[in-house]
N, CA, C and O atoms as a GROMACS GRO file, in nm:
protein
  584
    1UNK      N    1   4.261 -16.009   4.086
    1UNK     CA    2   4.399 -16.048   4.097
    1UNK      C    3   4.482 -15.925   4.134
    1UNK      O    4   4.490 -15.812   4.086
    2UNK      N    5   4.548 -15.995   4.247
    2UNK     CA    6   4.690 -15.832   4.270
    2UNK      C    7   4.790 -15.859   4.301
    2UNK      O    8   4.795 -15.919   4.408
    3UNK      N    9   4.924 -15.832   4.229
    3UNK     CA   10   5.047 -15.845   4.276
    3UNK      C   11   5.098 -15.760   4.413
    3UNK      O   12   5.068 -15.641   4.424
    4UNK      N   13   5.128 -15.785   4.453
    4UNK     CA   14   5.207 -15.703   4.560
    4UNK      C   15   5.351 -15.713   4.598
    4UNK      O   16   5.390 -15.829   4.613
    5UNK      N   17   5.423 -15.635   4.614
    5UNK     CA   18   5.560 -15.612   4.636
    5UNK      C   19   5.557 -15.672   4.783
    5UNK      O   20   5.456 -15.646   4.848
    6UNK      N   21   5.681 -15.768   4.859
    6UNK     CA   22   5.655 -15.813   4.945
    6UNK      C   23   5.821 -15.721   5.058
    6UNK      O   24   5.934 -15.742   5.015
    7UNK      N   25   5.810 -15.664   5.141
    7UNK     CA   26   5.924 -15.597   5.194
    7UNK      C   27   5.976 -15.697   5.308
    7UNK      O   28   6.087 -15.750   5.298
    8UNK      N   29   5.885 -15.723   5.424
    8UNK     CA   30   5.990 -15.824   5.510
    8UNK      C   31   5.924 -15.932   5.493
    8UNK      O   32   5.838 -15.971   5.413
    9UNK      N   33   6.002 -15.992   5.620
    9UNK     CA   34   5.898 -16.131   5.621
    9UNK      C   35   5.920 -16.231   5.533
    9UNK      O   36   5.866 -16.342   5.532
   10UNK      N   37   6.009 -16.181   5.449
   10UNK     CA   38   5.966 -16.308   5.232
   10UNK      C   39   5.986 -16.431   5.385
   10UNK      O   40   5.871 -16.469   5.408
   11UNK      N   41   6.045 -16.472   5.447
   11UNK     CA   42   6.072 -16.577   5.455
   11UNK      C   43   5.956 -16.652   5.519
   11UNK      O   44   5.982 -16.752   5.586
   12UNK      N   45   5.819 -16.610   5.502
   12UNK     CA   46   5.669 -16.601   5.546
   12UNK      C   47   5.656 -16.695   5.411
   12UNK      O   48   5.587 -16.797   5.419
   13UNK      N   49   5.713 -16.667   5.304
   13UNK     CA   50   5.657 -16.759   5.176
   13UNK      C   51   5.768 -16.904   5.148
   13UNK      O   52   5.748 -16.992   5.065
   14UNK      N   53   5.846 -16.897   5.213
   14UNK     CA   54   5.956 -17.055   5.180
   14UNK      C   55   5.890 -17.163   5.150
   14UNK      O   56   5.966 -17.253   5.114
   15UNK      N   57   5.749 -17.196   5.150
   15UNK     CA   58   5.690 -17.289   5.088
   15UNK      C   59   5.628 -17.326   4.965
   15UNK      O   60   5.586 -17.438   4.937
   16UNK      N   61   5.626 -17.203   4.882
   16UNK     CA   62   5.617 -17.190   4.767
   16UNK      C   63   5.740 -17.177   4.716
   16UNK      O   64   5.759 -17.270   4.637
   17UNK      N   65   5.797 -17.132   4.720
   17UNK     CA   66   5.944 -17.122   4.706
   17UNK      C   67   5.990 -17.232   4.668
   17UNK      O   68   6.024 -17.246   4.551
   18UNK      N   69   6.000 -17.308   4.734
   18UNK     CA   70   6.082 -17.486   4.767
   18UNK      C   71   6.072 -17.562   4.633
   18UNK      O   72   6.158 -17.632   4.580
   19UNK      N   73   5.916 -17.525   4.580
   19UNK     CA   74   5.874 -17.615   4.475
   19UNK      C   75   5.963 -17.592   4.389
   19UNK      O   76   6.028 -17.681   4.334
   20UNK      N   77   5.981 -17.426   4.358
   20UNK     CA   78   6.098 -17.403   4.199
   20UNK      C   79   6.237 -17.407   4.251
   20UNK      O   80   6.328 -17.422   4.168
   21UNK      N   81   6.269 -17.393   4.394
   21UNK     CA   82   6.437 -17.426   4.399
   21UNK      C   83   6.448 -17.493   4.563
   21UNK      O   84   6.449 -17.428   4.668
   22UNK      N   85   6.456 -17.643   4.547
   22UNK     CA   86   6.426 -17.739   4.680
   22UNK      C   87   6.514 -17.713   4.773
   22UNK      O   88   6.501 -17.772   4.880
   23UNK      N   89   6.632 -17.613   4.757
   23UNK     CA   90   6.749 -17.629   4.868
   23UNK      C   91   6.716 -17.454   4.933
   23UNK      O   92   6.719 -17.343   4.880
   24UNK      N   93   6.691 -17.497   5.050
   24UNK     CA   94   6.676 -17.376   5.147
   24UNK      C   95   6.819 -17.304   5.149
   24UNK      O   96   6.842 -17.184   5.130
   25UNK      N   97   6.874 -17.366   5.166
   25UNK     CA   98   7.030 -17.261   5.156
   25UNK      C   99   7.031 -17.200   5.040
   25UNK      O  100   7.055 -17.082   5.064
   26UNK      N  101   7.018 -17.215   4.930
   26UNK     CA  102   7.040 -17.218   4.774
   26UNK      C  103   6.941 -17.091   4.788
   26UNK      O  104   7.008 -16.989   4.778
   27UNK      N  105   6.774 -17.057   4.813
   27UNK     CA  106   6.729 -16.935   4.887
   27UNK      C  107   6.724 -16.838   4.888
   27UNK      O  108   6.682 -16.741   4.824
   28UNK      N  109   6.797 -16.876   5.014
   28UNK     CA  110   6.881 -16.800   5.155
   28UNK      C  111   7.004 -16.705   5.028
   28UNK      O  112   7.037 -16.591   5.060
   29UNK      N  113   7.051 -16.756   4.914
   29UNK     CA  114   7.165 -16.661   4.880
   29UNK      C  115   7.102 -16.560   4.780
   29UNK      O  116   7.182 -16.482   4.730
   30UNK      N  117   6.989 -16.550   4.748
   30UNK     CA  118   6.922 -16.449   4.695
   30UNK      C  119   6.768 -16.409   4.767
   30UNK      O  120   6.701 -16.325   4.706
   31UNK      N  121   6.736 -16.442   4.838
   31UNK     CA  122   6.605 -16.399   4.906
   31UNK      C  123   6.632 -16.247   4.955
   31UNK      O  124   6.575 -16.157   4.894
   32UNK      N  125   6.698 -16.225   5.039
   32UNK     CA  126   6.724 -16.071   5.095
   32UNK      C  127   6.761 -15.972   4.973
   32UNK      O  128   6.711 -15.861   4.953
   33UNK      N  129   6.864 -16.040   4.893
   33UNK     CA  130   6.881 -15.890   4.798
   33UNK      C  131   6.816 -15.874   4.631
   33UNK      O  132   6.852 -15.810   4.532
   34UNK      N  133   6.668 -15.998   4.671
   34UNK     CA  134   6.607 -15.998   4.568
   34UNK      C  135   6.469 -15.909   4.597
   34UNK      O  136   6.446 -15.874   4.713
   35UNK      N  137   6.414 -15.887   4.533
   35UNK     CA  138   6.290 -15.786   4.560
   35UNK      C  139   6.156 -15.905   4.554
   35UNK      O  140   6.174 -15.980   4.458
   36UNK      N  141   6.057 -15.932   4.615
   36UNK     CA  142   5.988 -16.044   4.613
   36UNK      C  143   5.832 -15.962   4.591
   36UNK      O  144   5.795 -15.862   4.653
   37UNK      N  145   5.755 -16.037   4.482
   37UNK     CA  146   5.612 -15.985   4.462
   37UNK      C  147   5.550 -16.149   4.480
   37UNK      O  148   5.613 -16.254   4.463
   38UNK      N  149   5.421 -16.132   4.518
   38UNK     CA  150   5.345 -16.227   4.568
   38UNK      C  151   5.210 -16.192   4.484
   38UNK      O  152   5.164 -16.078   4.478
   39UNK      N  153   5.159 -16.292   4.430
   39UNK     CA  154   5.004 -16.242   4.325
   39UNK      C  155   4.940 -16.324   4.417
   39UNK      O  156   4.974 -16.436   4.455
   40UNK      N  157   4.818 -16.238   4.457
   40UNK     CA  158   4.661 -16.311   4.518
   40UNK      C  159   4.594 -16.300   4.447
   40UNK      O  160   4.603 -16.204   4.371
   41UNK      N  161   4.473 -16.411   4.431
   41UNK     CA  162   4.400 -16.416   4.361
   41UNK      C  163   4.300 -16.461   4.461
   41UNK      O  164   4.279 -16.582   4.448
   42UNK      N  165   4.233 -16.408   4.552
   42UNK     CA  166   4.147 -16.504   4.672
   42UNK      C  167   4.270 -16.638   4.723
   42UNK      O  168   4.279 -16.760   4.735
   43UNK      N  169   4.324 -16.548   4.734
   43UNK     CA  170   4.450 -16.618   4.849
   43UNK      C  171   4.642 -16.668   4.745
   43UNK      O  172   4.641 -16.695   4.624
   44UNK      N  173   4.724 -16.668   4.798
   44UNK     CA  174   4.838 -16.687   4.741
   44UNK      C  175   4.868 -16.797   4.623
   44UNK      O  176   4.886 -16.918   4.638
   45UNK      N  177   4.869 -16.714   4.490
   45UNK     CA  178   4.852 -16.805   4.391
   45UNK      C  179   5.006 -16.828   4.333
   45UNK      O  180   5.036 -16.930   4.272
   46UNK      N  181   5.077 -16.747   4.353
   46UNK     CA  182   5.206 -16.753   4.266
   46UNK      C  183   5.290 -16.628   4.347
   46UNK      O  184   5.251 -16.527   4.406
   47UNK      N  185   5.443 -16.690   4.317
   47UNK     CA  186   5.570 -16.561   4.383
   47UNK      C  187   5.667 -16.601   4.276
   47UNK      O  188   5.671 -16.667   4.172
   48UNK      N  189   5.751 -16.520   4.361
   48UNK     CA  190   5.874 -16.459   4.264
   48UNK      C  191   5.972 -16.400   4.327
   48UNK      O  192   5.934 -16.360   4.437
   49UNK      N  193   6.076 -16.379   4.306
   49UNK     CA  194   6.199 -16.352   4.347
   49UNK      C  195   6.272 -16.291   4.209
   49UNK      O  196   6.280 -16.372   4.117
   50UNK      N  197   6.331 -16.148   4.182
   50UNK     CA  198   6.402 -16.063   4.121
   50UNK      C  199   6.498 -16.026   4.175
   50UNK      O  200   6.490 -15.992   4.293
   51UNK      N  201   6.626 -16.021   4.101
   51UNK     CA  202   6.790 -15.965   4.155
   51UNK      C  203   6.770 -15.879   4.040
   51UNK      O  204   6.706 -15.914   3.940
   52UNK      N  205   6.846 -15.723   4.062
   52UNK     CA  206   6.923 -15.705   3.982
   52UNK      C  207   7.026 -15.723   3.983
   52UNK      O  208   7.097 -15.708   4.083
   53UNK      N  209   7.084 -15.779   3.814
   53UNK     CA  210   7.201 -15.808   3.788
   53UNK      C  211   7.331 -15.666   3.733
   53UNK      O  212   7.445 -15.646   3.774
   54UNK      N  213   7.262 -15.604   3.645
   54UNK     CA  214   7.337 -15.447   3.647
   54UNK      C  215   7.255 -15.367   3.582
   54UNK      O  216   7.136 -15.393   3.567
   55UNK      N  217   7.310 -15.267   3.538
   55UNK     CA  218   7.179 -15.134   3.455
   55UNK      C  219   7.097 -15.224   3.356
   55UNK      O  220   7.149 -15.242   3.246
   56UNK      N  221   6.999 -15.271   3.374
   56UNK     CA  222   6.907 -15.271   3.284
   56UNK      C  223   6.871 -15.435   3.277
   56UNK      O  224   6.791 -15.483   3.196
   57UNK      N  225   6.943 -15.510   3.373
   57UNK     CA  226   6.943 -15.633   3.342
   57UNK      C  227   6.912 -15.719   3.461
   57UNK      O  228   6.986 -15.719   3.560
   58UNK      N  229   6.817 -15.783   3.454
   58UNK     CA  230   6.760 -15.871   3.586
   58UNK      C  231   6.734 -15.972   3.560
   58UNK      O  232   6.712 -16.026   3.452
   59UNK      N  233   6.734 -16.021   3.703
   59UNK     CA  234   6.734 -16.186   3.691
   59UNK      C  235   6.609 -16.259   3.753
   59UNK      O  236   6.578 -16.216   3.864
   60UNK      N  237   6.545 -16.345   3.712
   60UNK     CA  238   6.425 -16.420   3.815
   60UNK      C  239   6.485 -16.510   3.869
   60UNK      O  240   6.550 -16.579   3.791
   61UNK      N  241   6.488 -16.537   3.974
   61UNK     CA  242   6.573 -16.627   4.036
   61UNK      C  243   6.481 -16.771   4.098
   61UNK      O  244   6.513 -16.889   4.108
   62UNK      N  245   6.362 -16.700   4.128
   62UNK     CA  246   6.251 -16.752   4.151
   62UNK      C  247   6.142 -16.773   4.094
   62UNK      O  248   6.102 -16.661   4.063
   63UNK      N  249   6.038 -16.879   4.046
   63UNK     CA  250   5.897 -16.804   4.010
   63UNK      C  251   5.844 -16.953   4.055
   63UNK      O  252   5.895 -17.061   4.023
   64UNK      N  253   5.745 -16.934   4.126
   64UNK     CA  254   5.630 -17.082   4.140
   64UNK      C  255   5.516 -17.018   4.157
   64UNK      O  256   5.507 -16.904   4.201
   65UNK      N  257   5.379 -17.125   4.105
   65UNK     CA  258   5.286 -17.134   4.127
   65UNK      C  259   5.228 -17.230   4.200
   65UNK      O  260   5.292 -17.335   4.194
   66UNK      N  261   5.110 -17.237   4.282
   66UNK     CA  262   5.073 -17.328   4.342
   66UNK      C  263   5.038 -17.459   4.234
   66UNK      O  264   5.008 -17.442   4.116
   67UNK      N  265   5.048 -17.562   4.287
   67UNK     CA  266   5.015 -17.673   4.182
   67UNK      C  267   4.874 -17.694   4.108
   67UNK      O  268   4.841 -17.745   4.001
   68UNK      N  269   4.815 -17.640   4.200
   68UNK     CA  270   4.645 -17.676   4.155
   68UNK      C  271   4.629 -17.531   4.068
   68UNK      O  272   4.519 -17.505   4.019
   69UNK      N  273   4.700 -17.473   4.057
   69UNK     CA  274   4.700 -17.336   4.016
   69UNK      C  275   4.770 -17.312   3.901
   69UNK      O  276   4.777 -17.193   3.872
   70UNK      N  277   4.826 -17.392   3.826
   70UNK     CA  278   4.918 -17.396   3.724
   70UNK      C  279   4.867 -17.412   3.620
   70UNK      O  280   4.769 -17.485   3.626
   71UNK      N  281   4.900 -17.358   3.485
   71UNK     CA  282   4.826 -17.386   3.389
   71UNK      C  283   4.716 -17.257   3.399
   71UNK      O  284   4.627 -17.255   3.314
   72UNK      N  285   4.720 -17.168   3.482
   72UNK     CA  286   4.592 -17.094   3.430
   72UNK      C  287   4.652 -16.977   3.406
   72UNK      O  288   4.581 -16.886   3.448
   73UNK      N  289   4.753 -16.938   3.355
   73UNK     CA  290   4.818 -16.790   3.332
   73UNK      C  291   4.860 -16.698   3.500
   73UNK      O  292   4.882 -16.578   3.517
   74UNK      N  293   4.857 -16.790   3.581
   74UNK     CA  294   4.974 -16.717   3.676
   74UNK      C  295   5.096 -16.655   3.684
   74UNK      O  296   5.124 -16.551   3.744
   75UNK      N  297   5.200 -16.759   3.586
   75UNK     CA  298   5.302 -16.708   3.612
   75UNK      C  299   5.361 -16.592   3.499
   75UNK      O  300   5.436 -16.497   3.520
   76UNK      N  301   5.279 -16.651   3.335
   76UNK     CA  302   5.274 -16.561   3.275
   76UNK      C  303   5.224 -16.430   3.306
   76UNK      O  304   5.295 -16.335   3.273
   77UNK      N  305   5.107 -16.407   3.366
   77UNK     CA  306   5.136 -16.273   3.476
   77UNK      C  307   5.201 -16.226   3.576
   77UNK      O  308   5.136 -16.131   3.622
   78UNK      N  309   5.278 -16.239   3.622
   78UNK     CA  310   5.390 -16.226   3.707
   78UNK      C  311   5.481 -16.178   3.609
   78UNK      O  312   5.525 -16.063   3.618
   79UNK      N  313   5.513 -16.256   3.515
   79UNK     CA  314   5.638 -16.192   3.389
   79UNK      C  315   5.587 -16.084   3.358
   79UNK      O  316   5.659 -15.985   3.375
   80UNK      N  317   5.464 -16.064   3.308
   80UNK     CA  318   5.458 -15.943   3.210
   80UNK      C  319   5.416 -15.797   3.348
   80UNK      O  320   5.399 -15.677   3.324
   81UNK      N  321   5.412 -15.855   3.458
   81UNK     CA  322   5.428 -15.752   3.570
   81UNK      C  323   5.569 -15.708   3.573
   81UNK      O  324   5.613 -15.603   3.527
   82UNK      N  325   5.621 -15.782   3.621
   82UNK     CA  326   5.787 -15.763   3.596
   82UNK      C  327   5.827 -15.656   3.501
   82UNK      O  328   5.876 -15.546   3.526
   83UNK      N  329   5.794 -15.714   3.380
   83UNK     CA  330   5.836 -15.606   3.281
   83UNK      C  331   5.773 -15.468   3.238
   83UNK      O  332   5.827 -15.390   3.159
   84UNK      N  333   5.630 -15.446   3.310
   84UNK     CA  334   5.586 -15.280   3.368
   84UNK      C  335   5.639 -15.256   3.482
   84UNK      O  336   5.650 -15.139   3.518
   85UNK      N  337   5.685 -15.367   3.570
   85UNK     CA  338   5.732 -15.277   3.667
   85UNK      C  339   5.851 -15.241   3.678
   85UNK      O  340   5.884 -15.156   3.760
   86UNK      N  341   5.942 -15.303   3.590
   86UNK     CA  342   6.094 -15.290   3.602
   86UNK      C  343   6.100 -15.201   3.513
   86UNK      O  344   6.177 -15.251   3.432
   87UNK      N  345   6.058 -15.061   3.458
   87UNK     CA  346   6.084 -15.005   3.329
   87UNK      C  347   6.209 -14.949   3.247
   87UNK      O  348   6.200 -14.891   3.139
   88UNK      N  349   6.323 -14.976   3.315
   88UNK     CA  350   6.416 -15.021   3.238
   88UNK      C  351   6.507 -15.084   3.208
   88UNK      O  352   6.620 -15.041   3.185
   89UNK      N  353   6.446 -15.278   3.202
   89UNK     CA  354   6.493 -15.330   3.186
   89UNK      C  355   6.486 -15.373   3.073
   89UNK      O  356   6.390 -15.366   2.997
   90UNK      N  357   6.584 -15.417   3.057
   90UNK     CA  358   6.659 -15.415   2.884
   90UNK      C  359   6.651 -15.591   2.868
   90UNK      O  360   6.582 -15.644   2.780
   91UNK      N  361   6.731 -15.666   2.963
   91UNK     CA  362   6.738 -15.810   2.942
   91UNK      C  363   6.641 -15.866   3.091
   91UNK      O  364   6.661 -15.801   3.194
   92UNK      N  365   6.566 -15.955   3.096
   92UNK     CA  366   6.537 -16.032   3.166
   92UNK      C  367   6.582 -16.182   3.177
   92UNK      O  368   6.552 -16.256   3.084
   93UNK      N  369   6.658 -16.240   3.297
   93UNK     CA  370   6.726 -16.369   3.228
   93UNK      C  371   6.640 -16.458   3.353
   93UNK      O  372   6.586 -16.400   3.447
   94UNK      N  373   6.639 -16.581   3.337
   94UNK     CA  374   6.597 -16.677   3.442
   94UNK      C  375   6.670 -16.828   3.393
   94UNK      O  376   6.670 -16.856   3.273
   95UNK      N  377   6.725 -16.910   3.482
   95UNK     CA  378   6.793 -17.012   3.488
   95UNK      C  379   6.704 -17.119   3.547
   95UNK      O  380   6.640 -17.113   3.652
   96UNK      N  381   6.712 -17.230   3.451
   96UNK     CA  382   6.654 -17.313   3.510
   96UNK      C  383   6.723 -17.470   3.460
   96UNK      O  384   6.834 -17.481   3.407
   97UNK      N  385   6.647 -17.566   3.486
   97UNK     CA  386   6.697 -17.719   3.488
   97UNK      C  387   6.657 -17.741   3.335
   97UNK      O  388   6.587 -17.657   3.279
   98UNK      N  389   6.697 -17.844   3.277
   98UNK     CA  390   6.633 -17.891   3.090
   98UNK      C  391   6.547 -18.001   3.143
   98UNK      O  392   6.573 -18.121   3.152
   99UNK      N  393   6.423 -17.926   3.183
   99UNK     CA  394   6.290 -18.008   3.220
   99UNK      C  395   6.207 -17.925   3.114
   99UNK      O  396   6.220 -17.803   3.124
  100UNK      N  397   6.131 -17.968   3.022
  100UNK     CA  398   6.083 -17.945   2.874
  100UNK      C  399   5.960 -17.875   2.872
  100UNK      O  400   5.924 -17.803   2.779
  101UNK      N  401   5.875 -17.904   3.008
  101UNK     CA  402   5.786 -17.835   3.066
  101UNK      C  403   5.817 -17.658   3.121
  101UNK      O  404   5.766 -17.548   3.101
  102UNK      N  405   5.906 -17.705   3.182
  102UNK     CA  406   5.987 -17.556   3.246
  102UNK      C  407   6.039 -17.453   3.076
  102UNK      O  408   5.971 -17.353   3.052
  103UNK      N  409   6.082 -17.467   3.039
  103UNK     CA  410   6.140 -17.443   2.898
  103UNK      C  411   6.028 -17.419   2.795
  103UNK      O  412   6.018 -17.308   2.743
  104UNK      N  413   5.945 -17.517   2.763
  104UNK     CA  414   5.809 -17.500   2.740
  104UNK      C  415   5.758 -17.346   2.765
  104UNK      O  416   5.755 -17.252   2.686
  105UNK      N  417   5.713 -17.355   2.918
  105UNK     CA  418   5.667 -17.211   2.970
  105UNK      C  419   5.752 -17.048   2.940
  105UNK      O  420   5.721 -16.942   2.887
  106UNK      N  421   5.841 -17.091   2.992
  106UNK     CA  422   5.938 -16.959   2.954
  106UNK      C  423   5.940 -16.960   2.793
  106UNK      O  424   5.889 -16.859   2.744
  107UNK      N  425   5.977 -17.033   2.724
  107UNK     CA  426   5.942 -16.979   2.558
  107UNK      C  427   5.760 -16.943   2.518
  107UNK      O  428   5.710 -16.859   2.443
  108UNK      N  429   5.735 -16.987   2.554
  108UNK     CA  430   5.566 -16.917   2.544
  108UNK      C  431   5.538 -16.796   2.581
  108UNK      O  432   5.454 -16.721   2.532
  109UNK      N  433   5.633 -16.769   2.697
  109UNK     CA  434   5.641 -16.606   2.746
  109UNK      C  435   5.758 -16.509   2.685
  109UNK      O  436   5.781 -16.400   2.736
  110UNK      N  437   5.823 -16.552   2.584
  110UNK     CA  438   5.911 -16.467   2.484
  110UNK      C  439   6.041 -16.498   2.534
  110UNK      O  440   6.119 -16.415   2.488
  111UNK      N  441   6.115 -16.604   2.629
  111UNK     CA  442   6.232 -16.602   2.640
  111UNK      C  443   6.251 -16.707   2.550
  111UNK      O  444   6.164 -16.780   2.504
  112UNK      N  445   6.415 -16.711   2.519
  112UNK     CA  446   6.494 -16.804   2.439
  112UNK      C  447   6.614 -16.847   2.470
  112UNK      O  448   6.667 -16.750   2.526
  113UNK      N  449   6.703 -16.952   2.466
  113UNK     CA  450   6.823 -16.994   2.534
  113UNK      C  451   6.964 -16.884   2.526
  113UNK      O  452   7.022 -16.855   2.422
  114UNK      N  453   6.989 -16.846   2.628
  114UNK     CA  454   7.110 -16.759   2.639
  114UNK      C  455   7.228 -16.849   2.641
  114UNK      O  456   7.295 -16.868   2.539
  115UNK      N  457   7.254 -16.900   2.748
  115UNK     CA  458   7.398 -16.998   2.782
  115UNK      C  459   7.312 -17.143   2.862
  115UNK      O  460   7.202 -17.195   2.879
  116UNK      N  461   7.420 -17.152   2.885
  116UNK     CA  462   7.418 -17.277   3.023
  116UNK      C  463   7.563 -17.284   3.123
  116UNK      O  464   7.680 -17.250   3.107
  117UNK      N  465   7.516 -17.322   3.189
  117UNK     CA  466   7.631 -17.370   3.325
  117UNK      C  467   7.654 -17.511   3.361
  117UNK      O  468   7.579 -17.560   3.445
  118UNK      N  469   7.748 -17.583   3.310
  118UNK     CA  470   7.758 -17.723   3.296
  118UNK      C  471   7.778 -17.764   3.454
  118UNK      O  472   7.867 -17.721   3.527
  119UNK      N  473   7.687 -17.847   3.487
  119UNK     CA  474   7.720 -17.957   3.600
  119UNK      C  475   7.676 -17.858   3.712
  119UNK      O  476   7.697 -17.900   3.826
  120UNK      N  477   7.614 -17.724   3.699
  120UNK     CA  478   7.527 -17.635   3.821
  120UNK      C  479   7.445 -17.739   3.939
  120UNK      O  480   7.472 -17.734   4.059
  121UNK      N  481   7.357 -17.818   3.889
  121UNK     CA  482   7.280 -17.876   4.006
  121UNK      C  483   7.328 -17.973   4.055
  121UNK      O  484   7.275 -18.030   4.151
  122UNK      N  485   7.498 -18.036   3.971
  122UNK     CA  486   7.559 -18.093   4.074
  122UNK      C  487   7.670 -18.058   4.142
  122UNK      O  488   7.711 -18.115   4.244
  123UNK      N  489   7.721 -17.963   4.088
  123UNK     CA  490   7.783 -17.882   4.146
  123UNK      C  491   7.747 -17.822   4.297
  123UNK      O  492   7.821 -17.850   4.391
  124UNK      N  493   7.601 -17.720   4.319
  124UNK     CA  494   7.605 -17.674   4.383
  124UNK      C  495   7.432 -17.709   4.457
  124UNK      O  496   7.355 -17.624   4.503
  125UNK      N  497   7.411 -17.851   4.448
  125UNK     CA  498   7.303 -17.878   4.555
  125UNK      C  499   7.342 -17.990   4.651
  125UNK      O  500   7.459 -18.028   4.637
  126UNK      N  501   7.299 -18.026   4.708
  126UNK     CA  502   7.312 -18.165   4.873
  126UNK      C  503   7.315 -18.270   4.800
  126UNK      O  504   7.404 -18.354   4.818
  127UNK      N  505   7.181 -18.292   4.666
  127UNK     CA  506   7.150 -18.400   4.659
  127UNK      C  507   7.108 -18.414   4.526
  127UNK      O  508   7.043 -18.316   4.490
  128UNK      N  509   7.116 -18.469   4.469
  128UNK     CA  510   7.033 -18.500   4.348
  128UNK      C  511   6.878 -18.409   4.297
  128UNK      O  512   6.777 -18.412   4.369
  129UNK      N  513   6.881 -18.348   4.195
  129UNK     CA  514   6.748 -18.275   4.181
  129UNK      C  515   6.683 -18.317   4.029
  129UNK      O  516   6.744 -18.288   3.926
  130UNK      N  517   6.521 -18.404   4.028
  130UNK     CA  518   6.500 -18.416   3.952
  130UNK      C  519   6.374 -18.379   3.946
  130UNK      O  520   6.310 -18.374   4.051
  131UNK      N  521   6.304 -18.338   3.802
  131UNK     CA  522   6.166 -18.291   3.782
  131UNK      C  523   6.143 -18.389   3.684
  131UNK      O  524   6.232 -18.416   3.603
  132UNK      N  525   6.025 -18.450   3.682
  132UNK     CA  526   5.953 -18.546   3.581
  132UNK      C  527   6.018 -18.673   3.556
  132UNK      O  528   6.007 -18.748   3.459
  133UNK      N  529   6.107 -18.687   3.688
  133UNK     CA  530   6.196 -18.856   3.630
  133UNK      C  531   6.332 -18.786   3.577
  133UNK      O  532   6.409 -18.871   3.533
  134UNK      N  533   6.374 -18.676   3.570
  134UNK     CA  534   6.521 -18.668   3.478
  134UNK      C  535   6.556 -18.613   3.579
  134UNK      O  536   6.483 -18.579   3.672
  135UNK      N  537   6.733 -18.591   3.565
  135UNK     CA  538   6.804 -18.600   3.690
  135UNK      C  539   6.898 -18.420   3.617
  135UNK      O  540   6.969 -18.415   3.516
  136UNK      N  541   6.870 -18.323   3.692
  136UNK     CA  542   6.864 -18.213   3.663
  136UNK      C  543   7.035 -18.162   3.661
  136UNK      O  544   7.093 -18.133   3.766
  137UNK      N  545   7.092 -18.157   3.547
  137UNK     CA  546   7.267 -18.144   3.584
  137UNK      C  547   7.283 -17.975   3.535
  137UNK      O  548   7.266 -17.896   3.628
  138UNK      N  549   7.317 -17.911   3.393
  138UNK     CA  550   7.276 -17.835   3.384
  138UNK      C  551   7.222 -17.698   3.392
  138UNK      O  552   7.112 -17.702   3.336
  139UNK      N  553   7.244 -17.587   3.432
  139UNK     CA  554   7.199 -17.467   3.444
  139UNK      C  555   7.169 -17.387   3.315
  139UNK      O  556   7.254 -17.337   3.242
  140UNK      N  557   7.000 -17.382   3.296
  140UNK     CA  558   6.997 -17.307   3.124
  140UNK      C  559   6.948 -17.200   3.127
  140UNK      O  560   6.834 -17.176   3.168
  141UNK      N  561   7.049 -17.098   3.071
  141UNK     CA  562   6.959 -16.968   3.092
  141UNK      C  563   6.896 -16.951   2.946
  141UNK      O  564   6.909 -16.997   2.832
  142UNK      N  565   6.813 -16.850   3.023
  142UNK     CA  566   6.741 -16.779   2.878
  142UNK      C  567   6.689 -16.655   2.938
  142UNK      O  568   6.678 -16.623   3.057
  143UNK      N  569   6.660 -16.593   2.832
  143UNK     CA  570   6.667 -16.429   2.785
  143UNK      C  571   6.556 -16.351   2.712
  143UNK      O  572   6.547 -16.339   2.590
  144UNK      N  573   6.477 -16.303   2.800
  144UNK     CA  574   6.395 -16.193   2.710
  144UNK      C  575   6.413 -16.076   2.722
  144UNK      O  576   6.410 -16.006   2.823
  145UNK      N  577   6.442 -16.040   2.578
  145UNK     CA  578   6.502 -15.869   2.556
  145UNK      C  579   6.390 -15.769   2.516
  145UNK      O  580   6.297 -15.805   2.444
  146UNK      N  581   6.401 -15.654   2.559
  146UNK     CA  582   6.262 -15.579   2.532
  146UNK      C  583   6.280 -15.457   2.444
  146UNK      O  584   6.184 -15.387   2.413
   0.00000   0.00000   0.00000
């Protein structure tokens, strides 16, 4: 298994991408000034997308795994890369939908609920966004502090 830092091109991966945030524009507003690592494992198993937000504090903006690929400690490696490679980051935050699965994962990897952003995915997508049958309104962050 190897992570790699990805410099041009991210837009070579928009198909993995899509799965954790479906609106290509939506992206497009953090792809360039996010830093992007890609894990192979005998071919592209999982990415990611990182902003920093200010001294010490970053954001995942992104993280998917391939589907057939889920469940085997992908993305939990990707996090705990993150946090050797970012060495001084203080907060790690990532936002996501109240899909129980999603929430699930990130608390297994040491985050816990920070805030939320009321009415985010209808606020600011085309169309309706749902995971598992629920209709995604919502923006929940959470927070792992190191």
């Amino acid at each position: 298994m190897e992570i790699i830092k990805v410099t041009g091109s991210k837009k070579e991966y928009i198909g993995l991408l899509l799965l954790a945030d479906e609106q290509e524009n939506m992206i497009d507003k953090y792809l360039e000034r996010g830093e992007m690592f890609v894990l192979h494992d005998d071919g592209v198993k999982a990415e990611c997308v990182v902003t920093k937000e200010a001294d010490g504090i970053y954001e995942i903006k992104n993280i998917a795994v391939q589907p057939d690929c889920q469940r085997k400690g992908y993305g939990n490696a990707l996090i705990e890369f993150l946090f050797s490679y970012y060495a001084d980051c203080s907060v790690m935050l990532v936002g996501t939908g109240d899909s129980p699965n999603t929430l699930n994962f990130y608390q297994k990897s040491g985050f816990t609920e920070s805030h939320r952003i009321k009415n985010f995915f209808i606020d600011n997508y085309d169309h309706p966004i749902y995971e598992n049958g629920k209709q995604m309104v919502d923006m929940i962050y959470l927070k792992r502090e190191r």
